[in-house]
DSSP file (Angstrom, degrees, kcal/mol; ACC not computed):
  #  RESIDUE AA STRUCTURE BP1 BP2  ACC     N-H-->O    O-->H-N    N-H-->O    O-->H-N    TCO  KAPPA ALPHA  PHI   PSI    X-CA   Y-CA   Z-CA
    1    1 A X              0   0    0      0, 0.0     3,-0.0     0, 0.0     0, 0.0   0.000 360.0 360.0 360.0 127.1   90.7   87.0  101.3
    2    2 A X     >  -     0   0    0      1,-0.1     4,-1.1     0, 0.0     0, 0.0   0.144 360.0-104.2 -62.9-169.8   92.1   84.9  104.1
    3    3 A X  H  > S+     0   0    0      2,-0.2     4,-0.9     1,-0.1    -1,-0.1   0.775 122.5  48.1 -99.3 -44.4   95.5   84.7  105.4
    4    4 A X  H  4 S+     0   0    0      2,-0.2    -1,-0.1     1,-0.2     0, 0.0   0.726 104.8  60.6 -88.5   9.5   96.1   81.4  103.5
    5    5 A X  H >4 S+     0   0    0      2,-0.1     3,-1.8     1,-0.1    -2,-0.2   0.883 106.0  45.9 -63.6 -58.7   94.8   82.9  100.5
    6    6 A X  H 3< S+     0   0    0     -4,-1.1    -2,-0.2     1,-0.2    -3,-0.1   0.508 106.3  57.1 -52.4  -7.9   97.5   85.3  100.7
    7    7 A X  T 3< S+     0   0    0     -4,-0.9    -1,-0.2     1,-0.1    -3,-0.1   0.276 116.7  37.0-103.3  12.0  100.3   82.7  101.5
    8    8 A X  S <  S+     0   0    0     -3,-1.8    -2,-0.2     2,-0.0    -1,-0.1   0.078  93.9 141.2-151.1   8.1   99.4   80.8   98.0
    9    9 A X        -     0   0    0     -4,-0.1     2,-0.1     1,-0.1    -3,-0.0  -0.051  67.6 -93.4 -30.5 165.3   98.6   84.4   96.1
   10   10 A X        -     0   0    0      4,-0.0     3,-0.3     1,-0.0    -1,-0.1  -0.123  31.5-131.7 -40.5 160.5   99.7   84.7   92.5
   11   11 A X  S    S+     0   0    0      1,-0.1    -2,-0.1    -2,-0.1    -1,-0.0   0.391 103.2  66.2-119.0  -1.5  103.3   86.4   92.6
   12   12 A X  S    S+     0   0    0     15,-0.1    16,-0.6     2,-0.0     2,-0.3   0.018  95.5  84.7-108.6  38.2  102.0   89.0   89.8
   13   13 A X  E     +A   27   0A   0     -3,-0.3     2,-0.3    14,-0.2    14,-0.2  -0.545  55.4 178.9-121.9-154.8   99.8   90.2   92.2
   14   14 A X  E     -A   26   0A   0     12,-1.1    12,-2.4    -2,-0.3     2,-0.4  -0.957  24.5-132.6 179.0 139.9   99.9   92.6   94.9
   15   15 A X  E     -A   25   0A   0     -2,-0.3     2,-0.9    10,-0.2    10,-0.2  -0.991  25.4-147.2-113.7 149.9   97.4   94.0   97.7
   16   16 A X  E     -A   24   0A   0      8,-0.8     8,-1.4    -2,-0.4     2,-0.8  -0.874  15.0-172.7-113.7  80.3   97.6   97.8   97.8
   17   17 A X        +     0   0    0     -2,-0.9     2,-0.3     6,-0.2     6,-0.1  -0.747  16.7 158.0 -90.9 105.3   97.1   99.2  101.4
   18   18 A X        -     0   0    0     -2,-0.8     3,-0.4     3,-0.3    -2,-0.0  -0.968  43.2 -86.6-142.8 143.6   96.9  102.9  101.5
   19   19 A X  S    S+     0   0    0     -2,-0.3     3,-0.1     1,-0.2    -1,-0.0   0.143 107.4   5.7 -73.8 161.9   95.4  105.2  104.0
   20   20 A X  S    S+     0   0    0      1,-0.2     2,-0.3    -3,-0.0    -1,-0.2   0.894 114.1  87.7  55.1  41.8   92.1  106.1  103.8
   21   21 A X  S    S-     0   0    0     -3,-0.4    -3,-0.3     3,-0.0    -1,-0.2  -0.970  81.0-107.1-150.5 139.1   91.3  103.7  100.9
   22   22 A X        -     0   0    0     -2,-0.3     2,-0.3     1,-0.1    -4,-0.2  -0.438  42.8-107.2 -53.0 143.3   90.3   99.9  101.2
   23   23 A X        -     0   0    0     -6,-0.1    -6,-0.2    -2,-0.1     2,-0.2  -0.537  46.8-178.6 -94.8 160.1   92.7   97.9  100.4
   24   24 A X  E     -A   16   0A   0     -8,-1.4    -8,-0.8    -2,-0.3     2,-0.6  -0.626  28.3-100.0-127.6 173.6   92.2   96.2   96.9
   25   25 A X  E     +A   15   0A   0    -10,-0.2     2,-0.3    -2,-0.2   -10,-0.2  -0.781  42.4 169.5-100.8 148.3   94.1   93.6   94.6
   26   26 A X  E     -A   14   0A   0    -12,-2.4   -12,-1.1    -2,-0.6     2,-0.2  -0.911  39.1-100.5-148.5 178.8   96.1   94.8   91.9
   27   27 A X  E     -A   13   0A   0     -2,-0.3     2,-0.8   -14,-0.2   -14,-0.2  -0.564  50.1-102.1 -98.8 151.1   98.6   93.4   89.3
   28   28 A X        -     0   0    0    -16,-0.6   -14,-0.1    -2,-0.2   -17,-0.0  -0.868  37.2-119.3 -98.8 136.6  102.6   94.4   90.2
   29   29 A X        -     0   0    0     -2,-0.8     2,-0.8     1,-0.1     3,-0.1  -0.071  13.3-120.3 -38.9 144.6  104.0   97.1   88.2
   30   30 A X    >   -     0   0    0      1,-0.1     3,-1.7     3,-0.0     4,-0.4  -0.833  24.6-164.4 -55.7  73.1  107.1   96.6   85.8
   31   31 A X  G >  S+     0   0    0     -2,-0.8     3,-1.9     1,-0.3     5,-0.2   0.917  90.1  57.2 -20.4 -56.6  109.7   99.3   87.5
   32   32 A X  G 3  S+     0   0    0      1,-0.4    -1,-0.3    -3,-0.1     5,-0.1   0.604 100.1  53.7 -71.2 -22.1  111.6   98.9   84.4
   33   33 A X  G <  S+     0   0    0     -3,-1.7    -1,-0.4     4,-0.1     2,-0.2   0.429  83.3 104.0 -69.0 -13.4  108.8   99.9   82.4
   34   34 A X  S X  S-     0   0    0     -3,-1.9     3,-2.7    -4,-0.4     4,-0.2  -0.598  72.8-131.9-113.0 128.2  108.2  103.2   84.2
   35   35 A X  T 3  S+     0   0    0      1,-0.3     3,-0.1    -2,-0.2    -1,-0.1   0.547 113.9  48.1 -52.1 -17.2  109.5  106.5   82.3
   36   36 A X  T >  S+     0   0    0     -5,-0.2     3,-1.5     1,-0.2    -1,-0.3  -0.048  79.7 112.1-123.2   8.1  111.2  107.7   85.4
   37   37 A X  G X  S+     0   0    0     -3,-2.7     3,-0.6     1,-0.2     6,-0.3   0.834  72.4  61.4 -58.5 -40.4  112.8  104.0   85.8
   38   38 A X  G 3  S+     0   0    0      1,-0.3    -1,-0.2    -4,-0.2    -2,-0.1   0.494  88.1  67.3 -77.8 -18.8  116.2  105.7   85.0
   39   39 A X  G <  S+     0   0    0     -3,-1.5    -1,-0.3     4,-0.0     2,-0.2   0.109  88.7  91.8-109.3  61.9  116.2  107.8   87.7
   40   40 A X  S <> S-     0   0    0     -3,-0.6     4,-0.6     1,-0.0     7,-0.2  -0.566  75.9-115.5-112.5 154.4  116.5  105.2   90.4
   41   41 A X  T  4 S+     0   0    0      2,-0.2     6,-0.4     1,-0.2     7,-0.1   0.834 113.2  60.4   7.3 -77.5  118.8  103.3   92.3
   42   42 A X  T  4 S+     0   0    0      1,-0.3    -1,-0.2     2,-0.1     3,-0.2   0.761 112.9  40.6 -61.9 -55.4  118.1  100.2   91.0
   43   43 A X  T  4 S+     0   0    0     -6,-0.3    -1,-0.3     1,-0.3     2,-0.3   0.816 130.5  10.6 -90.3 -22.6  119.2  101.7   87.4
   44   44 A X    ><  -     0   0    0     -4,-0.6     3,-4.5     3,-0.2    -1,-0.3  -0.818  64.5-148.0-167.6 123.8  122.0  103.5   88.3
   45   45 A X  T 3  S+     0   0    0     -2,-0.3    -1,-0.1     1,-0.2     3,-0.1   0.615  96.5  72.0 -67.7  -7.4  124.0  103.5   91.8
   46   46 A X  T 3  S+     0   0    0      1,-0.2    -1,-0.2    -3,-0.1     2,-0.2   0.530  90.2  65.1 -73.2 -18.1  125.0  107.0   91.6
   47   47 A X    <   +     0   0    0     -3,-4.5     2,-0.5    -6,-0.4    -1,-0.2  -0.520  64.5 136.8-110.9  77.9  121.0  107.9   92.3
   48   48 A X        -     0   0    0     -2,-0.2     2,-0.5    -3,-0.1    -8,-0.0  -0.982  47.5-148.2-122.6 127.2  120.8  106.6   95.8
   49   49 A X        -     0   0    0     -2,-0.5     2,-0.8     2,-0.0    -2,-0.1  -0.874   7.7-159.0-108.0 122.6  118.9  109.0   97.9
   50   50 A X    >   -     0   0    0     -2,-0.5     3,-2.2     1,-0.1    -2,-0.0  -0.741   1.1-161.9-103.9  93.5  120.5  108.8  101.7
   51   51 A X  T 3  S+     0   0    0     -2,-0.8    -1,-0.1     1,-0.3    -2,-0.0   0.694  94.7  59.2 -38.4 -14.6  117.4  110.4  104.4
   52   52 A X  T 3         0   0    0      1,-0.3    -1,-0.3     0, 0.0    -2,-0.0   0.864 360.0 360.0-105.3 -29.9  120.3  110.8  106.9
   53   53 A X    <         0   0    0     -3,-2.2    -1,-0.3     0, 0.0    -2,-0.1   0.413 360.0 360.0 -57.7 360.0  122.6  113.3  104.5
């Protein structure tokens, strides 16, 4: 895939770079969909994980 292949990509897609794997195309996940969506940020500010605490 070229670099202006990637600037004109589908926006429910995704490339998936990860080490020691090629990187591939995929579809983007639903967060909200996700069983463990509730314990997130994103769903509720009270679960904000801070690295520096």
């Amino acid at each position: 895939m070229s670099q202006d292949e990637i600037t004109v990509m589908d926006g429910g897609k995704c490339i998936y770079q990860l080490r020691e794997v090629i990187p591939f195309l995929s579809n983007k996940f639903d967060i909200t969909k996700h069983k463990n969506y509730k314990l997130l940020e994103d769903y509720d500010k009270r679960n904000l994980f801070d690295v520096e605490e």
